[in-house]
C-alpha positions as CSV (number, residue, x, y, z in Angstrom):
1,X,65.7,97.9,90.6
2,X,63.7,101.0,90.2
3,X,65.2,104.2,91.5
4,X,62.1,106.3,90.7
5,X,58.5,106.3,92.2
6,X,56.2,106.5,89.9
7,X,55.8,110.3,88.9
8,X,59.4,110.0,88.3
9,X,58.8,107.6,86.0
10,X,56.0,109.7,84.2
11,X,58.3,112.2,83.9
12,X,61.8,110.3,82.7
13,X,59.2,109.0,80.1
14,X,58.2,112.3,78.7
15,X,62.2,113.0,78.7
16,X,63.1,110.2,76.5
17,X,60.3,110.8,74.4
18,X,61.7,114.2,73.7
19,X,64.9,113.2,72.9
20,X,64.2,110.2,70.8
21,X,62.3,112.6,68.8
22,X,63.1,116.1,69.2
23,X,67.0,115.9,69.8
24,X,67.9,112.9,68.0
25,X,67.3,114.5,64.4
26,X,69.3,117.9,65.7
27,X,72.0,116.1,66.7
28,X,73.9,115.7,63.4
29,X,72.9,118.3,61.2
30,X,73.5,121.2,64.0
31,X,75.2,120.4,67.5
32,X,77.9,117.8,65.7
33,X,78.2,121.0,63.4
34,X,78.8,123.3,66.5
35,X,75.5,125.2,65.4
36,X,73.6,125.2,68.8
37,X,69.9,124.7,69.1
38,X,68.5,127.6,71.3
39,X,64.6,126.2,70.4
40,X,65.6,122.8,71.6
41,X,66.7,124.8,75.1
42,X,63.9,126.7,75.0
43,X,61.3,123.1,74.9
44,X,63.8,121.5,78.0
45,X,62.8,124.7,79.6
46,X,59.0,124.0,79.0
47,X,59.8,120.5,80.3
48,X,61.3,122.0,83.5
49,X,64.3,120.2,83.4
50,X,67.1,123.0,83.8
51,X,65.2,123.9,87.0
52,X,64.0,120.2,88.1
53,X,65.9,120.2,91.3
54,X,66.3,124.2,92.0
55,X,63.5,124.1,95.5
56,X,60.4,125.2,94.4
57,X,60.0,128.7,95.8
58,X,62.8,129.9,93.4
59,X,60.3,128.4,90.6
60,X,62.2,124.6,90.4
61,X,60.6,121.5,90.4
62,X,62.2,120.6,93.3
63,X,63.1,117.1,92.5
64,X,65.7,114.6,93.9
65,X,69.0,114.1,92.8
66,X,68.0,110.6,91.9
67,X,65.7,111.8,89.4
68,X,68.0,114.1,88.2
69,X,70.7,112.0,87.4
70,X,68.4,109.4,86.1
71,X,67.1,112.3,83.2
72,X,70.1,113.6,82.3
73,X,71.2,110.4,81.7
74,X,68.5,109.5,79.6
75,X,69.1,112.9,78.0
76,X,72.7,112.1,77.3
77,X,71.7,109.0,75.3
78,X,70.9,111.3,72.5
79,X,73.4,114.2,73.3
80,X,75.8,115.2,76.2
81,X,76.0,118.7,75.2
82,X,72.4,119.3,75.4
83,X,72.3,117.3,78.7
84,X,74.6,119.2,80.4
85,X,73.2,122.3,79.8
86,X,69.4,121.6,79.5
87,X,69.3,119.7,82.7
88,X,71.4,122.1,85.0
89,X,71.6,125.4,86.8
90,X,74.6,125.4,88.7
91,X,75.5,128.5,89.2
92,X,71.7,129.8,89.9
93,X,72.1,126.8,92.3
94,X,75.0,128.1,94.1
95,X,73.8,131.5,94.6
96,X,70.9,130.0,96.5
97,X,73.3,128.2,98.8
98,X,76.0,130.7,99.4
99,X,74.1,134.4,97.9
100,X,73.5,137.2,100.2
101,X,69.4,138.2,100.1
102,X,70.2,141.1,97.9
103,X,72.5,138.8,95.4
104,X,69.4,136.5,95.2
105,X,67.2,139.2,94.3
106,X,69.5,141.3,91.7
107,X,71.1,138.1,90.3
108,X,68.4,134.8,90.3
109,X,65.8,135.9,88.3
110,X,68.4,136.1,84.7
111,X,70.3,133.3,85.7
112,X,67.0,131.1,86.2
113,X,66.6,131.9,83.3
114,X,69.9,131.8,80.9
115,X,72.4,129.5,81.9
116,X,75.6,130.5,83.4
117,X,79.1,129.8,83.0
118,X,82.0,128.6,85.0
119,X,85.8,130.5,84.3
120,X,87.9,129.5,86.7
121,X,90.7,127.8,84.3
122,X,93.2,129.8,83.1
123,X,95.8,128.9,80.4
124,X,98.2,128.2,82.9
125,X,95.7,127.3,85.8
126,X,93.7,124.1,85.3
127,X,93.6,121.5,88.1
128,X,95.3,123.8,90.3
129,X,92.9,126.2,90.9
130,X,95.3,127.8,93.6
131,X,97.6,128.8,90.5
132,X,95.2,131.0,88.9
133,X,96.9,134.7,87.4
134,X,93.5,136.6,86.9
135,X,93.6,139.5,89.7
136,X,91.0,141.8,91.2
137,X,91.6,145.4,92.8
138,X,89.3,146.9,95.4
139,X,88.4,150.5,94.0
140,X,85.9,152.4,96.2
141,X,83.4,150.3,96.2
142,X,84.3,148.4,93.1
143,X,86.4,145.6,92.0
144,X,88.6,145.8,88.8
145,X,89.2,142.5,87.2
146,X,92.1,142.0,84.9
147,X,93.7,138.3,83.3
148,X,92.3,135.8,80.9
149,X,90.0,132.6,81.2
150,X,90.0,129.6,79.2
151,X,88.0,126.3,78.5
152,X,85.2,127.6,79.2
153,X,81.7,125.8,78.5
154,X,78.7,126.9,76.9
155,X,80.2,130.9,76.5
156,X,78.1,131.8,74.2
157,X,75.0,130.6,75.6
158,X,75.9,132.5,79.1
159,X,75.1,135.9,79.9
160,X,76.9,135.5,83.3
161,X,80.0,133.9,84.4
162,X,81.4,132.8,87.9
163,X,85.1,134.0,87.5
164,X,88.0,133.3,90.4
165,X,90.5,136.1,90.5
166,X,93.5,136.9,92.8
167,X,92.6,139.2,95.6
168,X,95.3,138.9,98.1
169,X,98.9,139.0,97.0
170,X,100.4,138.0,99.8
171,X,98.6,136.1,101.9
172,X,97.5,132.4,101.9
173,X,94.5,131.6,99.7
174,X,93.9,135.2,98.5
175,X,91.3,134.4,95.5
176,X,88.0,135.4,95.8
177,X,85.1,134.7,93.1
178,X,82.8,137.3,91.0
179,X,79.8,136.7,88.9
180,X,80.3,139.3,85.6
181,X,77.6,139.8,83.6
182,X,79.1,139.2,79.8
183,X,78.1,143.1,78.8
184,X,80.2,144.1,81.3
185,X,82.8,146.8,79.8
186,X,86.1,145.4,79.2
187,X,84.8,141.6,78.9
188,X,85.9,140.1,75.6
189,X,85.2,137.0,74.1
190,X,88.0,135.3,72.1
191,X,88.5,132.0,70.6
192,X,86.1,129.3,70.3
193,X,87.8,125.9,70.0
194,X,87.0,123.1,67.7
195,X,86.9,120.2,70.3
196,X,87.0,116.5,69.8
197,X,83.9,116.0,72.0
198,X,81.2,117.9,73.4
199,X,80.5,119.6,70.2
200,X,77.8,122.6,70.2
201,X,79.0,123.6,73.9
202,X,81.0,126.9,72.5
203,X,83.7,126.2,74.4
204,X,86.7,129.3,74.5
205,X,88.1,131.9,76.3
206,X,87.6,135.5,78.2
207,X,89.7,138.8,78.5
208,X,89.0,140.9,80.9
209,X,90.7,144.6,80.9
210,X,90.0,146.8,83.3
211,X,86.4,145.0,84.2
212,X,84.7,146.7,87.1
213,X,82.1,144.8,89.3
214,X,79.9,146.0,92.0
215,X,80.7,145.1,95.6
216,X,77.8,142.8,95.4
217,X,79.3,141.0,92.6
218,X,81.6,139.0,94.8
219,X,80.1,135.7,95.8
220,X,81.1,134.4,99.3
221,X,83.6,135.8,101.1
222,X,86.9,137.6,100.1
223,X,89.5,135.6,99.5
224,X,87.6,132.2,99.7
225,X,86.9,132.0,96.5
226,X,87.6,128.4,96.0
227,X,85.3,127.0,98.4
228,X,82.6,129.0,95.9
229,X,84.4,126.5,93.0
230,X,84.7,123.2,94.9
231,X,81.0,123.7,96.1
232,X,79.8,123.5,92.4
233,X,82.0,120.4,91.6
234,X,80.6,118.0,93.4
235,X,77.4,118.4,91.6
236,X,79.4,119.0,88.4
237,X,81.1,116.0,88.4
238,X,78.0,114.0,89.5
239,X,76.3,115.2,86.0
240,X,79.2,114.2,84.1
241,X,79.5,110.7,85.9
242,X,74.8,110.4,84.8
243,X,76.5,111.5,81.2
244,X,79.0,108.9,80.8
245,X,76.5,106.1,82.1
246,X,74.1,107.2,79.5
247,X,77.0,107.4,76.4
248,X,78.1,103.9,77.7
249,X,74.4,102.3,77.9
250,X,73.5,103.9,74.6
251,X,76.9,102.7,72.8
252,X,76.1,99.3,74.1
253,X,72.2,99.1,72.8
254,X,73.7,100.0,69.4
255,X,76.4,97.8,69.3
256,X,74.0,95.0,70.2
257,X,71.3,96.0,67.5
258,X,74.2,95.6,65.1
259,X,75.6,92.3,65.8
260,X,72.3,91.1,66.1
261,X,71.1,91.9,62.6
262,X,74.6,91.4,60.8
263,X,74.8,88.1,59.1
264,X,78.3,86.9,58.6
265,X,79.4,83.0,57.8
266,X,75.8,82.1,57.6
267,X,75.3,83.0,61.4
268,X,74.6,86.4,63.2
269,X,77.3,88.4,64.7
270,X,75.9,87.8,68.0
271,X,75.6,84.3,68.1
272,X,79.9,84.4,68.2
273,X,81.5,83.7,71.5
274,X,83.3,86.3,71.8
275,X,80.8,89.2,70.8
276,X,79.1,87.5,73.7
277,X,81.8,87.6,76.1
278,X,82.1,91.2,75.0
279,X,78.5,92.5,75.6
280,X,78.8,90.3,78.9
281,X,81.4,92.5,80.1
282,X,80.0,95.6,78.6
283,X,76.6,95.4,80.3
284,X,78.4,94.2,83.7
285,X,80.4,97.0,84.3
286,X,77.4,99.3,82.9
287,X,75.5,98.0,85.9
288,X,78.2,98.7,88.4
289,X,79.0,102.5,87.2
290,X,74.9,103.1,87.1
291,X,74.5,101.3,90.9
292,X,77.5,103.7,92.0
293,X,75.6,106.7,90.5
294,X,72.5,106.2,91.9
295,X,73.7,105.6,95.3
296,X,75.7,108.9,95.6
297,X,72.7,110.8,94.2
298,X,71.0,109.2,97.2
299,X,73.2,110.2,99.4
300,X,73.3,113.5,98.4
301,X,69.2,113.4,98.8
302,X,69.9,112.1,102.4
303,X,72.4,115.4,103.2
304,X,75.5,113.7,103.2
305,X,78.9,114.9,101.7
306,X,79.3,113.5,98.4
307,X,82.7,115.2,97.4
308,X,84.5,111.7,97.6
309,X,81.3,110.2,96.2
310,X,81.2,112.0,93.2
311,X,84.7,112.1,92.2
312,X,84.4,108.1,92.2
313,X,81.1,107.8,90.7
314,X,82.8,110.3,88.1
315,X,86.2,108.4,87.6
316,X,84.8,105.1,87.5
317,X,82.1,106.1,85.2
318,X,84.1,107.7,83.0
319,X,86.4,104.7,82.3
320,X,83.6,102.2,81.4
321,X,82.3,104.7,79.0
322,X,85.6,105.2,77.3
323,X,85.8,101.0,77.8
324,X,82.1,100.4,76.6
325,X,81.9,103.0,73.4
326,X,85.6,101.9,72.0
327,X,84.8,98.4,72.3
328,X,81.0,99.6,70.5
329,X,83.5,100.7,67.5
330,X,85.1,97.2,67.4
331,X,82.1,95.3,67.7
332,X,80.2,97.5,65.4
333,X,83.4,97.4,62.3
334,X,83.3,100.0,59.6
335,X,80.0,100.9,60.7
336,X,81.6,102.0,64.2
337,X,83.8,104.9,62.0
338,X,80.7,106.7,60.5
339,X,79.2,109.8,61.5
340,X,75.9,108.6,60.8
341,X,75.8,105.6,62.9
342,X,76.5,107.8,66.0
343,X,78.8,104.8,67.7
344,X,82.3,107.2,67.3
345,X,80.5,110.1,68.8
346,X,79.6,108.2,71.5
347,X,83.2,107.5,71.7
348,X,84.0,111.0,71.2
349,X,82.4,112.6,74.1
350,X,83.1,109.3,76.6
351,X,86.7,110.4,76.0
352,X,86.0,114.0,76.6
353,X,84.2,113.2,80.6
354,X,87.5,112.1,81.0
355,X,89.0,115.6,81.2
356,X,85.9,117.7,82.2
357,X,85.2,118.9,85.8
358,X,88.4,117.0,87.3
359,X,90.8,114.8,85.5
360,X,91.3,110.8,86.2
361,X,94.6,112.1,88.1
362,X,92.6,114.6,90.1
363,X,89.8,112.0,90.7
364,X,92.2,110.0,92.2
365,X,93.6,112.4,94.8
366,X,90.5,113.1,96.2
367,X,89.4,109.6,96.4
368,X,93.0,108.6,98.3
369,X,92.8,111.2,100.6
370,X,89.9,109.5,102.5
371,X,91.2,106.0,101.6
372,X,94.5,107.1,103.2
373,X,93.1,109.5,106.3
């Protein structure tokens, strides 16, 4: 079943042709190095992807949610670092939902442009949001922002960041959100990690001392800054559920072009019973997480709520790909340890959508609630 019509189609094809030929040869000698590859940003900019489903009169493509889920995916194939960021504009995206006229103005035209970041986690804040130390003082007609961020994505590549900080002290809620430009006096950049998966994405932390913000800079209204956060995770977690899909069906095409062409015992690999019973299983559950995918992009095409949606296209998705690219390894043998096959990578980053944008645990929650309601 096709998804797509059939400029969609044109288009995903010019997507895989970039990757298979521009990305693939990047992928080991910089991104799996944590060098990133501004040029190869610059082309998926040319391509129109980061903006392919921004509406059109802020310069998007204005595409569905099918399609872009469908190219990401694709993208993701080759590299889930580059297709999270090279297929997404979140946070331009949300100021065109929730901005004021004048935020639009002042803010859209750099962040359609550069990419920016999400720093809501805190070292002692992760899933609970709510727990979050960072605070923010009204002074005059400024805010001063003081605390520390963590795990955050793509930090280098950012010249903005959507930051949550405390803004009531005694009241329920009480935590507003700011977009900081990363010039902004008193904004320091610490650590960046060395991370199992995702590698490229200059993940690390923030400081902020004494960082003042315009009145402007707070985005939504005071003290509701969560409903700024939750309103990007839906989307988020969507992305990372067209991610895993991809890692899954691209561990599985290489696990099958292995036992296919591996002689052992005078027979191929694949013509064993339970190699087959494996790929049987494999491609089966591939089909389901891709089916549930598709249909919560559609639904978010058709104006419905996908916050329960997403979390269990995201959770199940996640699962087969940590399923489907660790059984790759096994089918695959020694081949399945080394760099330069790609399989472990694959592994690698299944393992990391895991943890991203919402645990399992998390997932779970939010998929109970309206199981239990």
């Amino acid at each position: 079943m096709s998804y797509l019509n059939e400029d969609q189609e044109l288009m995903l094809d010019a997507v895989r042709e970039f990757a298979q030929t521009e990305l693939r040869p990047r992928v080991l000698t910089e991104l799996e190095r944590d060098i990133f590859p501004y040029d190869l940003l610059d082309r998926m900019k040319e391509l129109g992807l980061p903006l392919m489903a921004m509406p059109e009169e802020y310069g998007g493509l204005g595409e569905s949610m099918v399609a872009h889920v469908a190219i990401e995916k694709e993208v993701a194939k080759e590299n889930m670092t580059m297709a999270l960021i090279g297929t997404n504009c979140v946070v331009a995206s949300l100021i065109v939902r929730m901005g004021t006229q004048e935020q639009k103005d002042r803010y859209l035209p750099d962040l359609l442009e550069t990419p920016g970041g999400f720093a809501f986690t805190e070292p002692a804040a992760g899933s609970d949001a709510s727990g979050i130390e960072a605070t923010a003082v009204k002074d005059g007609d400024e805010w001063v922002i003081n605390g520390q961020k963590t795990f955050i994505s793509f930090i280098n590549q950012a010249n903005y960041f959507l930051i949550s900080a405390r803004t009531n002290e005694t009241g329920d809620g009480g935590i507003s959100a700011f977009l900081v430009p990363k010039d902004t006096p008193g904004l320091k950049l610490g650590s960046i990690f060395h991370k199992l998966g995702l590698r490229g994405s200059d993940t690390g932390e923030l400081f902020f001392e004494d960082v003042r913000v315009p009145a402007i800079a707070m985005i939504g209204k005071e003290n509701k800054g969560l409903h700024a956060a939750l309103s990007l995770l839906d989307e988020a977690r969507l992305g990372v559920a067209s991610c895993a899909v991809g890692l899954a069906e691209a561990a599985l095409e290489k696990s099958v072009e292995y036992v296919k062409g591996r002689v052992a015992f005078g027979r191929p690999l694949a013509t064993k019973q339970g190699l087959q019973w494996y790929a049987a299983e494999m491609e089966t559950k591939i089909s389901a997480a891709r089916a549930l995918l598709f249909e919560v992009a559609n639904d978010y095409d058709e104006g419905r709520s996908i916050t329960v949606g997403a979390a269990k296209a995201k959770l199940f998705a996640t699962s087969v790909a940590v399923e489907v690219t660790d059984r790759a390894i096994q089918m695959c043998g020694g081949y399945g340890l080394i760099e330069d096959y790609g399989v472990e990578r694959l592994y690698r980053d299944a393992r990391t959508c895991a943890i991203i944008e919402g645990t399992d645990e998390i997932l779970k929650i939010v998929v109970s609630r309206q199981v239990l309601s």
